[in-house]
N, C-alpha and C positions, 0 to 999 in steps of 0.2 A: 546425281553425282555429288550433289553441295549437299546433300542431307547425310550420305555416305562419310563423306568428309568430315562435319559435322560431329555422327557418332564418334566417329575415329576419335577426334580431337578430345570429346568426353571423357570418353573411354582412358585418355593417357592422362588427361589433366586427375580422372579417379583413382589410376593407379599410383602415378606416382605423389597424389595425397594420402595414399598408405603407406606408402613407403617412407614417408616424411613421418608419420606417426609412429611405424613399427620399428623405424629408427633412434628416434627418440624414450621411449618408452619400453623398448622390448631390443636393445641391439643385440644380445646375444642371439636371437632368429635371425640376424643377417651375417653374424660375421662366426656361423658356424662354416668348419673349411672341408673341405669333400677331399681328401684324397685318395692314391691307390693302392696295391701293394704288391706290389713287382709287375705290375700293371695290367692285372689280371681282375683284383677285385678291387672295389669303390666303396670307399668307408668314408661318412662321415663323423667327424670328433668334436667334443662341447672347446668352448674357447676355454683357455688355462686363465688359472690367475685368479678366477672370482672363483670366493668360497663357497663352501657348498654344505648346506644346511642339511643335518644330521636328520635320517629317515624316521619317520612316526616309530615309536619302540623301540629305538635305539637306546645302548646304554654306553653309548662311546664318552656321554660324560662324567660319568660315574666311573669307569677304565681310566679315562683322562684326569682325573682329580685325582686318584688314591694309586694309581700305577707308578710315579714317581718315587713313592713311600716302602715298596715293595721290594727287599735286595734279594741277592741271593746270597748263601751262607754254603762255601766251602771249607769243609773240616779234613786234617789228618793226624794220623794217630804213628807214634812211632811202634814197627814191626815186633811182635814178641818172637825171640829164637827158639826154635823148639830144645827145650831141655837138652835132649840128646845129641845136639849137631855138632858138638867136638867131638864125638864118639868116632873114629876112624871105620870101626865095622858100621854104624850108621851111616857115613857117608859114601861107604861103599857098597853098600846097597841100594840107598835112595841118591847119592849125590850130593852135592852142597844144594845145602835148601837156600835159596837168595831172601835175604830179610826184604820185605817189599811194606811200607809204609800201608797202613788203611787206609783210606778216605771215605771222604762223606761226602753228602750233598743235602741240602734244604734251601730256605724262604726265611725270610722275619721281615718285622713290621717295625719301620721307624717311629716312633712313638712322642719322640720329644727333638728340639732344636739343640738339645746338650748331647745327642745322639746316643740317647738309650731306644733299644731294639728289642723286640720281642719275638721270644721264637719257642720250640720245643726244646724241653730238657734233651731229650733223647736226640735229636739233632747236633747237639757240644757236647752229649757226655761222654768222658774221658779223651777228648780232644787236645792232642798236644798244641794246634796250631789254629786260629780259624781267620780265613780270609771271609772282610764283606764286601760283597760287589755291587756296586749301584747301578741304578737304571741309566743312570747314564754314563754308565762305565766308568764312573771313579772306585779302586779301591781302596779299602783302609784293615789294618789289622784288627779285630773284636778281641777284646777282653771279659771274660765273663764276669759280671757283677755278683750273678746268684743265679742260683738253682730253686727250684721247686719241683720235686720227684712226687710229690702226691696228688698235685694237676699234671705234671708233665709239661712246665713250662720254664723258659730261662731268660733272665735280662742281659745282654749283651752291651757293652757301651764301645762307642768307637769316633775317633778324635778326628772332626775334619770340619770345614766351615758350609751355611750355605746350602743345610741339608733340609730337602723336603721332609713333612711329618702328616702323617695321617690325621682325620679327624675322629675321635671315638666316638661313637652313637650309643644310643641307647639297648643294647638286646633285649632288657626285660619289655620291648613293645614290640618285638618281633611275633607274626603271628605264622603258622601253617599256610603256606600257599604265597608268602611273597618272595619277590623277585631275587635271586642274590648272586654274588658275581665272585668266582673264586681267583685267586691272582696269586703263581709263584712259578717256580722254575723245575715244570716237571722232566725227567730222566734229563733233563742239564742242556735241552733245549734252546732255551733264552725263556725270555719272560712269558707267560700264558695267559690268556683271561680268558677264564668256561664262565658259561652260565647253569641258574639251574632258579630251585623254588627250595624255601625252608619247607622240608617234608615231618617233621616231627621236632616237636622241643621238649628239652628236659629228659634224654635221654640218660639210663646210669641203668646198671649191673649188666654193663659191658664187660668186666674185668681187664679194661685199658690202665684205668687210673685209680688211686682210693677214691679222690674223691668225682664225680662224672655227674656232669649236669649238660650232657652235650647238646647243640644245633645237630639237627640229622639234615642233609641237603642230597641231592641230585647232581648239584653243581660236579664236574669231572675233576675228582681229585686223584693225583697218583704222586709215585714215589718223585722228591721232591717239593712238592708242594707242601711239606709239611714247615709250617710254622711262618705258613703266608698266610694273606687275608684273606676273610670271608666279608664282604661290603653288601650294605645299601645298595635301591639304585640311586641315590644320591651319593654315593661314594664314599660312608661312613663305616667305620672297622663295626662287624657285629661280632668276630670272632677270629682265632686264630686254628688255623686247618690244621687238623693232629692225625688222623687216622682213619681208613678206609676199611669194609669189608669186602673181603675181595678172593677168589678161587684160583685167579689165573696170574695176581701181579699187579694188574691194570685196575681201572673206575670199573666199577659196576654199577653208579646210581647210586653207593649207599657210602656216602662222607660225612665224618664228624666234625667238628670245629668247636673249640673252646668260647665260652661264650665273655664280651670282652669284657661283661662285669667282674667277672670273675678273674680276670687278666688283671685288671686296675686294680684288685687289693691284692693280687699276688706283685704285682707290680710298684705297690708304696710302698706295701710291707719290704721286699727286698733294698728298693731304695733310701728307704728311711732307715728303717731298721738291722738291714744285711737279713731277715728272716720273714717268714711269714706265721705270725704270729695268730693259732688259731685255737677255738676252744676245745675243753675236755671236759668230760666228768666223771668215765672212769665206770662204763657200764660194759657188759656184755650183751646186745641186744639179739635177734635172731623175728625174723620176718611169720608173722601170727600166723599158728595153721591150728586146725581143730585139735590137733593132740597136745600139739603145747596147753591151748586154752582149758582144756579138761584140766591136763595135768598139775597146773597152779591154780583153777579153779575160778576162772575168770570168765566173765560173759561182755564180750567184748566183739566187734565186728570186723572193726578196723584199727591200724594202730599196729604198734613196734614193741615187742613181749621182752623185758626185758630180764634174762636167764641168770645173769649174775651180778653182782656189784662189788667194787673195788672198798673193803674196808677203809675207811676215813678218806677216802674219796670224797669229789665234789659233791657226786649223786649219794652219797650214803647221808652223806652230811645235811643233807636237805631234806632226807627222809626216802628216799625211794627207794624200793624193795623189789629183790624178785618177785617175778610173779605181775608185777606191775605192768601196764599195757600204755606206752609216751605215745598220743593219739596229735600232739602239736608243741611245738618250739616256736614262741614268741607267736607268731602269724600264721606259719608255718606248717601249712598238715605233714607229717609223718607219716605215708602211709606203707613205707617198706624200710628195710634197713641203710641202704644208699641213702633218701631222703632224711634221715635222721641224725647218720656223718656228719653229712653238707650240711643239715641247718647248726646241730652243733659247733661245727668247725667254724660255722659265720659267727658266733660269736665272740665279743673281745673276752679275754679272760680278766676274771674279775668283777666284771659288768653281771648283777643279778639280771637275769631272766625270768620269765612265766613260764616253767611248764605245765601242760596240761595230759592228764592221765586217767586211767580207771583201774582199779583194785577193786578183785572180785566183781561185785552189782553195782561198787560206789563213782561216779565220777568226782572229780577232785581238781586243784591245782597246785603245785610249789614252785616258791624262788627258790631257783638254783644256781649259784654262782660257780659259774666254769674255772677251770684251771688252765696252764698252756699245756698245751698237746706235745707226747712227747715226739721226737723225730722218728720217721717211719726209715723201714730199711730202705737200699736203696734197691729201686729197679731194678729188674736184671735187664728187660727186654720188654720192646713193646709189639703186642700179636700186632699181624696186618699192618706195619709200615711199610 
């Protein structure tokens, strides 16, 4: 009986030396609370109040860092009357047509603490009004600073104190296969964050923009999300979301985004300058196929066949001739017409350059100093918004 007793007494003295431990060190195993629910099942619940550390693979901080920076951009446009609605036999056929305002819907990217925004051209253009909305529901009226119709991109500014700002990253370090996080307000929803993988870079002869150096992503873009970010997962802008392909409306896996280097000089240029000021020289180029290369008698593999040249133009002036094959601009290979635009247009005007070329069997180089580019028309429409 006394050795019985003995265990016993062990035995409690052992337990509740754990309990002294697993209290100390581990309370949340004791002070989880069991209860029921309509007293049929028995649930246990973790205690409230202690934080709770974000799952292996999460990108909740990289959402949390750059989500603040992400508003949404409501546009309207005042109604156009159809020509004919005082027409009394018009109205009595069809009825009075009611003028109904257009609206819009999009994303931008707070960019600066003076509250410049970055969004799509095609998002403000011809917008008589635009509301921005923040993430944390303050609004403010946008004003448009500038346009650029040849990226498809517009600076908005808008007056309020206090305001979160993105961080820019790097794009040119972006590779195929990393992680990236797309954030805006798609069909008017509230705020979204998709994920996905940069699936292709340096995308161009989309026929979206003249000039297209797109991010291809995964990430789920749809109508709205245009002219929100494309992030790191570190939470860094690599790009602004312009346009999707698409059959039915919706994401397919196949989204574009502006890549944000290219956002930044369209972005100084505007602010500094009200333009964006890009190079020219005043060729007509046309992407090398074997009939061209017969035809001006050039033995060439790769490279930009340049068909015609603008009399006392930049490119004439330096010497470059039909028939000529621009093989690279400054670093730059040129290996189709799109590539030759863009590195063009990256140069300042006035600023001599290297180009690099082949005539006939010769390869070659000349400085060519660019001129400013004149303004292109303006868009009508952009496919696949």
């Amino acid at each position: 009986m006394k050795r019985t007793w003995l265990l016993f007494a062990q035995a409690v003295t052992v337990l509740l030396a754990a309990y002294f431990v697993v209290a100390t060190l581990k309370p949340e195993w004791i002070h989880k609370r069991s209860t029921s629910l309509g007293g049929v099942v028995s649930i246990v619940e973790a205690p409230s109040g202690a934080p709770v550390a974000p799952a292996p693979g999460s990108l909740s901080a990289a959402a949390k860092k750059a989500s603040p920076a992400v508003v949404s951009i409501n546009t309207s446009k005042a109604a156009q009357r159809h020509p004919r609605s005082n027409d009394p036999w018009f109205r009595f056929f069809f009825g009075d047509q009611a003028d109904q305002p257009q609206v819009g819907l999009g994303s931008g990217v707070i960019v600066s603490t003076d509250g410049y925004i970055l969004t799509n051209n095609h998002v403000v253009e011809g917008a008589d009004e635009i509301e921005v909305t923040l993430n944390d529901s303050r609004h403010a009226r946008g004003k448009v600073i500038g346009t650029d119709p040849d990226t498809d991109l517009a600076v908005l500014k808008i007056e309020l104190d206090k305001l979160p700002v993105i961080v820019l990253g790097n794009s040119d370090q972006l590779l195929v296969g990393d992680q990236v996080l797309a954030i805006g307000n798609p069909f008017g929803v509230g705020q979204t964050v998709t994920s996905g993988i940069v699936s292709a870079l340096g995308r161009n002869q989309l026929g979206i923009n003249q000039f297209e150096n797109f991010i291809q992503t995964d990430a789920a873009i749809n109508p709205g999300n245009s002219g929100g970010a494309l992030i790191d997962v570190d939470g860094n802008l690599q790009g602004i979301n312009t346009a999707i392909y698409s059959r039915s409306g919706g994401s397919m896996g196949i989204g574009f985004a502006i890549p944000v280097s290219m956002a930044k000089i369209v972005l100084e240029g505007i602010v500094k300058e009200g333009q964006v000021r890009r190079g020219w020289i005043g060729v007509e180029p046309s992407d090398l196929s074997p009939e061209l290369a017969e035809t001006f008698g050039v033995k060439a593999d790769a490279g930009v066949i340049i068909t015609g040249v603008l009399q006392n133009g930049p490119a004439a002036k330096a010497g470059i001739r039909p028939g000529d094959v621009i093989t690279s601009v400054g670093e730059k290979k040129t290996d189709n017409v799109q590539a030759l635009l863009t590195a063009v247009a990256g140069l300042k005007p006035g600023d001599t350059s290297r180009f690099a070329l082949q005539r006939g069997t010769d390869k070659m180089e000349l400085d060519v100093t660019p001129g400013l580019r004149p303004k292109s028309p303006i868009r009508q429409q952009l496919p696949n918004e």
